[in-house]
C-alpha positions in Angstrom: -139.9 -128.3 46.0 -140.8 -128.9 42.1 -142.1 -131.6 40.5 -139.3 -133.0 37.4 -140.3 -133.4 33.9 -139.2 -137.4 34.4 -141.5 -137.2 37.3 -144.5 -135.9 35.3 -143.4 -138.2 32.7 -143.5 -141.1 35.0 -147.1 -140.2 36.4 -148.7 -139.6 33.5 -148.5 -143.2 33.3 -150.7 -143.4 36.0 -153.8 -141.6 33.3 -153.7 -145.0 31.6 -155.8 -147.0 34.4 -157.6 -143.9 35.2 -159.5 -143.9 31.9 -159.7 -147.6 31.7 -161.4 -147.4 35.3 -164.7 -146.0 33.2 -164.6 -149.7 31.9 -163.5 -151.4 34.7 -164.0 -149.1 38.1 -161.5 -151.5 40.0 -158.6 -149.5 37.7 -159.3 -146.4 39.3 -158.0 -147.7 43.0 -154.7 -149.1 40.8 -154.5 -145.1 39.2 -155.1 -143.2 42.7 -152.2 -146.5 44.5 -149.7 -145.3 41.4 -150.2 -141.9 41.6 -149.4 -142.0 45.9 -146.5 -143.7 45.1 -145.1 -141.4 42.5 -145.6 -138.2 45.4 -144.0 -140.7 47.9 -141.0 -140.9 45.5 -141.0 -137.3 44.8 -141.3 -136.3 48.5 -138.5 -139.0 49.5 -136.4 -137.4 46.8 -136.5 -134.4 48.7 -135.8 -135.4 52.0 -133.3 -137.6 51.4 -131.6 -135.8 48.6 -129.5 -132.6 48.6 -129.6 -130.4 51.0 -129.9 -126.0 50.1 -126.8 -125.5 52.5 -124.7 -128.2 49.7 -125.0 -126.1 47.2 -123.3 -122.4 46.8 -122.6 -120.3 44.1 -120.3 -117.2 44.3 -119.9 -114.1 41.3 -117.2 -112.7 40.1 -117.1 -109.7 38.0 -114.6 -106.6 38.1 -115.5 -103.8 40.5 -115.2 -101.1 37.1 -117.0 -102.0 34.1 -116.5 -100.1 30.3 -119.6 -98.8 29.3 -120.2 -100.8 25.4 -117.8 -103.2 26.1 -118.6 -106.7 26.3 -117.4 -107.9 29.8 -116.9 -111.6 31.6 -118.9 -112.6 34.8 -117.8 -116.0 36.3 -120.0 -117.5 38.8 -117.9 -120.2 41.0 -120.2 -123.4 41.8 -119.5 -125.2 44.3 -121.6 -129.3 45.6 -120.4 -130.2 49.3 -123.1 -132.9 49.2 -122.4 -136.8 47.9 -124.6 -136.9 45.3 -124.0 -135.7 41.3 -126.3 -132.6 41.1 -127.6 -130.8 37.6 -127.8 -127.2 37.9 -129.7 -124.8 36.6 -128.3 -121.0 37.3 -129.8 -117.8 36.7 -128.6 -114.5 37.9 -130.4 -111.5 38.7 -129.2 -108.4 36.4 -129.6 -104.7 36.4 -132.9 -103.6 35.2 -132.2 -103.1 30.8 -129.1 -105.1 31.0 -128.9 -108.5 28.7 -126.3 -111.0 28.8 -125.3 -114.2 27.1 -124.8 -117.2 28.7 -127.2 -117.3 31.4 -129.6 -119.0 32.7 -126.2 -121.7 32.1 -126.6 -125.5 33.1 -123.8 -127.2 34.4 -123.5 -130.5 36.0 -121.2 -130.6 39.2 -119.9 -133.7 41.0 -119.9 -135.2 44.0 -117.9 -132.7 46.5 -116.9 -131.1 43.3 -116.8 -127.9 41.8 -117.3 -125.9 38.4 -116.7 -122.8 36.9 -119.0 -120.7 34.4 -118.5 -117.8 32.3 -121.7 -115.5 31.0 -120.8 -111.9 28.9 -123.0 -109.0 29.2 -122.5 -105.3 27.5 -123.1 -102.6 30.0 -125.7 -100.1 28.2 -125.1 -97.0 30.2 -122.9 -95.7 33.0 -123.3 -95.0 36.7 -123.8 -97.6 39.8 -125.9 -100.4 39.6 -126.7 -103.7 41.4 -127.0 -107.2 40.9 -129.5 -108.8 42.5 -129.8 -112.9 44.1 -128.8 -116.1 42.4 -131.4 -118.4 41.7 -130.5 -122.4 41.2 -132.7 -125.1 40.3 -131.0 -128.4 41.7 -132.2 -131.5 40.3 -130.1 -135.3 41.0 -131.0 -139.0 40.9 -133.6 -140.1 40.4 -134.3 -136.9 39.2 -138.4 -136.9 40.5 -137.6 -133.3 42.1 -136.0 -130.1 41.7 -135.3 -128.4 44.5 -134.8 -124.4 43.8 -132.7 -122.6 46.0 -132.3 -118.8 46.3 -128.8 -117.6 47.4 -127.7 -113.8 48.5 -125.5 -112.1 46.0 -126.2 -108.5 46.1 -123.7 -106.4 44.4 -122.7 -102.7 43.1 -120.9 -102.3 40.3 -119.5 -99.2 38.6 -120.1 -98.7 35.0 -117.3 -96.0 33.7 -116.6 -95.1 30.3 -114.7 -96.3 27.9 -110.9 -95.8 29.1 -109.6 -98.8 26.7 -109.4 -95.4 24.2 -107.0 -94.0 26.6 -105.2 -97.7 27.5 -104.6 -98.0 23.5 -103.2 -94.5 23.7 -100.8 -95.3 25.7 -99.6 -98.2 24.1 -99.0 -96.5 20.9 -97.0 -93.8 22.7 -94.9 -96.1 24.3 -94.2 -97.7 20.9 -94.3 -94.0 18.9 -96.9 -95.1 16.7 -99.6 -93.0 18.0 -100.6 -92.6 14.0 -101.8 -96.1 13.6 -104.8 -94.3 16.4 -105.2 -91.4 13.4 -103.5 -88.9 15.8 -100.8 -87.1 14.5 -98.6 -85.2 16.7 -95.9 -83.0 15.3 -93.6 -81.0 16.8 -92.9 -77.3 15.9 -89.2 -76.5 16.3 -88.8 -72.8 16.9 -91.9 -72.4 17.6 -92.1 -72.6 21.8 -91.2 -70.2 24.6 -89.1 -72.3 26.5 -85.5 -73.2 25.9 -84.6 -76.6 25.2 -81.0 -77.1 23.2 -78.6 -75.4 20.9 -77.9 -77.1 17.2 -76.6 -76.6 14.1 -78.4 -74.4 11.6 -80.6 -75.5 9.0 -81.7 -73.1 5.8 -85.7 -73.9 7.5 -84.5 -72.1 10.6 -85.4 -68.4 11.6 -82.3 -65.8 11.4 -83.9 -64.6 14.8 -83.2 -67.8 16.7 -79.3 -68.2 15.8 -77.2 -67.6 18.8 -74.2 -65.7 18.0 -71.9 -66.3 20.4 -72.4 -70.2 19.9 -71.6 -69.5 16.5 -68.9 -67.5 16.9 -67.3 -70.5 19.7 -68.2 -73.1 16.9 -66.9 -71.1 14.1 -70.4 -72.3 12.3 -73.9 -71.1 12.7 -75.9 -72.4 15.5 -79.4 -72.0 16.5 -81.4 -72.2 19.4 -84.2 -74.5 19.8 -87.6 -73.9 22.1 -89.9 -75.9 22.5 -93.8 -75.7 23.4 -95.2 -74.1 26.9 -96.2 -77.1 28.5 -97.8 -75.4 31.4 -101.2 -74.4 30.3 -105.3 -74.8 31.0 -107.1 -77.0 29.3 -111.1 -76.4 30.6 -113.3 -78.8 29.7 -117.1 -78.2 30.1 -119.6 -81.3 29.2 -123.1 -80.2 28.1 -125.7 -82.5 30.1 -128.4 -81.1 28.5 -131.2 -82.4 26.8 -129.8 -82.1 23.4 -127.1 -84.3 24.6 -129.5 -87.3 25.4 -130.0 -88.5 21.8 -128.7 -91.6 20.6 -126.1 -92.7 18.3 -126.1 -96.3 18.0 -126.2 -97.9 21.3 -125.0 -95.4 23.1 -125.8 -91.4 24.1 -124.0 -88.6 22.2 -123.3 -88.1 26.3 -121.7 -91.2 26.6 -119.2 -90.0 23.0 -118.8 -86.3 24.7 -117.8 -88.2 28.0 -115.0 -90.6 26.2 -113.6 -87.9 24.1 -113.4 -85.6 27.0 -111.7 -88.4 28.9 -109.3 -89.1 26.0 -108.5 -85.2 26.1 -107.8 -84.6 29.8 -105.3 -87.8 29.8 -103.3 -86.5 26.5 -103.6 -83.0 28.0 -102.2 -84.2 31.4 -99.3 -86.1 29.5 -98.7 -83.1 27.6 -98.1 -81.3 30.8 -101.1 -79.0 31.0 -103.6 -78.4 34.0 -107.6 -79.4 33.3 -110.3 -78.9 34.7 -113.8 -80.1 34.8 -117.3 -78.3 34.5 -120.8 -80.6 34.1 -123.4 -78.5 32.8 -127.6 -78.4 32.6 -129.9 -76.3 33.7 -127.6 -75.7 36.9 -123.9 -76.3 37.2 -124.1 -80.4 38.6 -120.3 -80.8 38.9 -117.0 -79.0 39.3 -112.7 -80.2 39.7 -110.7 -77.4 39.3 -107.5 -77.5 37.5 -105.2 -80.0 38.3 -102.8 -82.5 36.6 -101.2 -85.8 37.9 -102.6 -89.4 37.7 -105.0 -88.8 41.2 -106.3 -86.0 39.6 -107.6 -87.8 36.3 -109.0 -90.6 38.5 -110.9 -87.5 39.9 -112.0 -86.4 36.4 -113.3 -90.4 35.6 -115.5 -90.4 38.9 -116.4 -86.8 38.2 -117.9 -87.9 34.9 -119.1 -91.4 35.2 -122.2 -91.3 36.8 -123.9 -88.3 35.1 -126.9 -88.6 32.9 -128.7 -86.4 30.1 -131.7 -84.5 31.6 -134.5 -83.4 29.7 -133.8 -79.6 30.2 -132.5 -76.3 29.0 -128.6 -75.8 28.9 -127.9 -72.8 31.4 -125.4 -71.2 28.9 -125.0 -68.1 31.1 -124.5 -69.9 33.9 -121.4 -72.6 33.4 -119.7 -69.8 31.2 -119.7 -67.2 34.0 -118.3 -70.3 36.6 -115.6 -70.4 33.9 -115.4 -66.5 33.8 -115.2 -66.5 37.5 -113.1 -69.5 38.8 -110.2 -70.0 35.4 -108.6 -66.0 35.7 -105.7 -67.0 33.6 -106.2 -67.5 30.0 -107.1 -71.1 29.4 -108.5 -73.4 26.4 -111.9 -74.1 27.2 -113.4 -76.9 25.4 -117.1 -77.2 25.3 -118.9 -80.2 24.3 -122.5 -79.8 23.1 -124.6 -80.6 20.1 -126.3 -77.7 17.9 -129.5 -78.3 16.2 -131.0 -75.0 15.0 -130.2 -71.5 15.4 -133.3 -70.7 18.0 -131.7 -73.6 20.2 -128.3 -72.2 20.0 -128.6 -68.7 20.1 -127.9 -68.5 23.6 -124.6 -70.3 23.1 -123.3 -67.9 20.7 -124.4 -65.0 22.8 -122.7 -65.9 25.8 -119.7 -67.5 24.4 -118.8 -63.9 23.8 -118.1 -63.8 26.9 -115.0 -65.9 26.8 -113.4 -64.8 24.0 -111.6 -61.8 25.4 -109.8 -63.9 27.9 -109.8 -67.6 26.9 -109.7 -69.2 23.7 -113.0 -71.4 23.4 -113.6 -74.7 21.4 -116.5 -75.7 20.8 -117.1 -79.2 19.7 -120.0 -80.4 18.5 -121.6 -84.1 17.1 -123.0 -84.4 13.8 -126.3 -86.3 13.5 -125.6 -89.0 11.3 -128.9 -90.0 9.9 -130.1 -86.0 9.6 -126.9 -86.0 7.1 -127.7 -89.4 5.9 -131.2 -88.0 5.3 -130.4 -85.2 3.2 -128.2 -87.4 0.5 -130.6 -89.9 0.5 -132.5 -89.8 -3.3 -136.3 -89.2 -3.0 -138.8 -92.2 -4.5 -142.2 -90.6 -2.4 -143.4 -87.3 -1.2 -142.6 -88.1 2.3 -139.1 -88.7 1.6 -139.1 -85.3 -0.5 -140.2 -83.7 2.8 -137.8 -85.2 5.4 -134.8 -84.8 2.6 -135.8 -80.7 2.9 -136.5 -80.7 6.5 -133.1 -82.5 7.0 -131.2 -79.9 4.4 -132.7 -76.7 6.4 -131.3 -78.6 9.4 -128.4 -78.7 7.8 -128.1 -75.3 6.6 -129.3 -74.0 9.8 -126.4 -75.6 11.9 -123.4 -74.3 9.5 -125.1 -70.8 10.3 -124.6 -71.4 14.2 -121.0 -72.7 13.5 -120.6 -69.9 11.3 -121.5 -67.7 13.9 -119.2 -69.0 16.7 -116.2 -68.8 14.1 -116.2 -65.1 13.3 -116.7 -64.3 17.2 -113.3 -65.9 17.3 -114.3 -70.0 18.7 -112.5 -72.8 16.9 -115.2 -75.1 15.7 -114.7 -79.0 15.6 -118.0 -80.7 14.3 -117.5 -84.7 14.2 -118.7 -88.1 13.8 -119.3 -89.9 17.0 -117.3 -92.4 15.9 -114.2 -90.0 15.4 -115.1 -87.9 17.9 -112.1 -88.6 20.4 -109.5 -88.7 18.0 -110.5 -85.3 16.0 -110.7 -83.8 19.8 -107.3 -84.2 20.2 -105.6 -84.0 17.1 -107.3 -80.1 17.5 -105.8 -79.9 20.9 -102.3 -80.9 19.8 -103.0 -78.4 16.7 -103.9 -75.7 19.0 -100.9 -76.3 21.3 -98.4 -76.7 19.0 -99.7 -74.2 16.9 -99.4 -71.7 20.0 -103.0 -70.2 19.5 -103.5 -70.6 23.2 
């Protein structure tokens, strides 16, 4: 039990005879009388008030939350007792979480109920928990608030972003997928597989016409492949400490997981098997290839709960797994960040490894304020040296990518913020382009 302001208020009256009292000591009885009866108002409050078992308050919040996205939590509030009660509710959150909305005050009537709505952003993936509700419970006369503690542990799953993949499927739906900057194009000719006979165009090759078609017709006609869908698409995440630098609010980790997200799904609707390979200084996780919805469900829990350590990248190691497990020839997209060539010499040694077999893409995210840094006019001497140190970073990094291009890698170095998108407008490039 908690004394109210009103009730503090309504003593501090009572400091009016004490002082007089050094005047006229008879005032000091009337003080110590006043001030009894305001802690026998207080305490009758209490009793006679509401009750902890009147009051319950229930949360509601989606099992799956979307990492960066702002997402509701509705608390249900609930007064079984007869009296009007003002509430004061705060929730417990996930240690580094902030939300808006809460504490929230709502005022709930007799045997009534109420609803509130509070937002908070998840800031990084995995499982986390909510902890108790607390309420502060205050009604007429209002001389005491009685705080009650209720049980509302829960788990919740923060995933990444999928409202990429969502909006992807819209636009595909609608064929509009270039209002999302991905531009798919299909290369008539091109394919291995057989898909129709039709009349001949001046852009088709002389190879492709079929003569006896023609020669049914009485016109030329030409046959039309399209694309092997049935292909490997590997995708290996770097978990590394390179990865655990921030863009923004979130981990170039939590960019590398979306876009490889966004990948597997197009992949998968493009008909190809993927697979999965988390790497650090060990290989943490491993799905072999697989297509279907179940199996990208498998790919989302596969990636949502892992984390950048601060460790070396076992190069060797995930490419050998790759090496090892994938025997048929396969596109194996690596996601990674590149900083100078000491760092990444071990990546361009081992990456030979691949090349003979599988065709490897390595994608990489650009530091945004090292290239901010090295535009940026210089006023002072220490901008001078940062602008140089952040041009030999620079220059350094185009070496490494240099280096992974003539041993045969397709390089895709992006924004964070394009990241997703340039992944798989390369894909569909690569596909239709039949390098794999």
């Amino acid at each position: 039990m908690l004394p109210s302001r009103r009730l503090l208020a309504v003593a501090s009256l009572g400091l009016i005879p004490a002082v007089l009292a050094v005047w006229a000591p008879g005032l000091f009885a009337v003080a110590l009388a006043y001030l009894a009866g305001c802690c026998a108002l207080m305490a009758a409050n209490y009793l006679f008030g509401v009750r902890a078992e009147d009051v319950s308050v229930t949360r509601s919040a989606a099992p799956r939350l979307s990492l960066g996205e702002a997402e509701p939590v509705e608390l249900h509030v609930r007064n079984d007792s007869r009296l009007a009660l003002r509430m004061l509710i705060t929730d417990t959150l996930p240690a580094g979480w902030e939300a808006e909305g809460v504490p929230a005050q709502v005022m709930v009537p007799p045997r009534g109920e109420a609803r509130l709505t509070y937002t908070l952003t998840p800031p990084a993936r995995g499982r986390f928990f909510f902890g108790d509700l607390f309420v502060r419970v205050e009604h007429a006369p209002g001389l005491a608030v009685r705080q009650v503690r209720i049980p509302a542990r829960q788990e919740i799953r923060v995933y990444p972003d999928l409202r990429e993949v969502s909006r992807y499927e819209v636009m595909a739906r609608r064929s509009r997928l270039e209002d999302l900057g991905i531009h798919r194009s299909r290369l008539a000719g091109r394919g291995t597989e057989f898909e129709r006979i039709r009349e001949y165009t001046p852009d088709d090759e002389y190879r492709n016409i079929d003569w006896k078609a023609t020669a049914r017709r009485h016109r030329p006609m030409t046959r039309v492949y399209e694309v092997e869908r049935s292909q490997n698409v590997f995708i290996v995440v770097d978990a590394g400490r390179m990865m655990a630098g921030r863009v923004g609010k979130l981990s170039k980790l939590d960019y590398a997981v979306n876009a490889a997200l966004m990948l597997a799904h197009v992949a998968m609707k493009s008909g190809d098997r993927v697979g999965m390979l988390v790497v650090s200084d060990d290989v943490d996780a491993y799905l072999p290839l697989g297509k279907g919805q179940a199996h990208f469900k498998q790919c989302t829990e596969l990636l949502f709960g892992i984390e950048a350590r601060l460790c070396h990248v076992d190069y060797r190691g995930a490419l050998e797994q790759i090496a090892t497990r994938c025997k048929r020839r396969s596109l194996v997209v690596f996601f990674t960040d590149l900083v100078d060539e000491d760092t990444s010499a071990e990546l361009v040694t081992y990456m030979r490894l691949l090349r003979p077999v599988h065709l490897p893409l390595c994608v990489t995210l650009q530091d945004e304020q090292i290239v901010a840094a090295s535009a940026r006019p210089c006023e002072t001497a220490q901008q001078m040296y940062e602008r140089t140190v952040a041009i030999d970073l620079l220059s350094e990094r185009r070496r490494v990518l240099d280096s992974l291009h003539k041993l045969g890698a397709v390089v895709l170095d992006s924004t964070a913020a394009a990241l997703s998108v340039d992944v798989v407008n390369r894909y569909l490039e690569l596909k239709y382009r039949q390098v794999l």
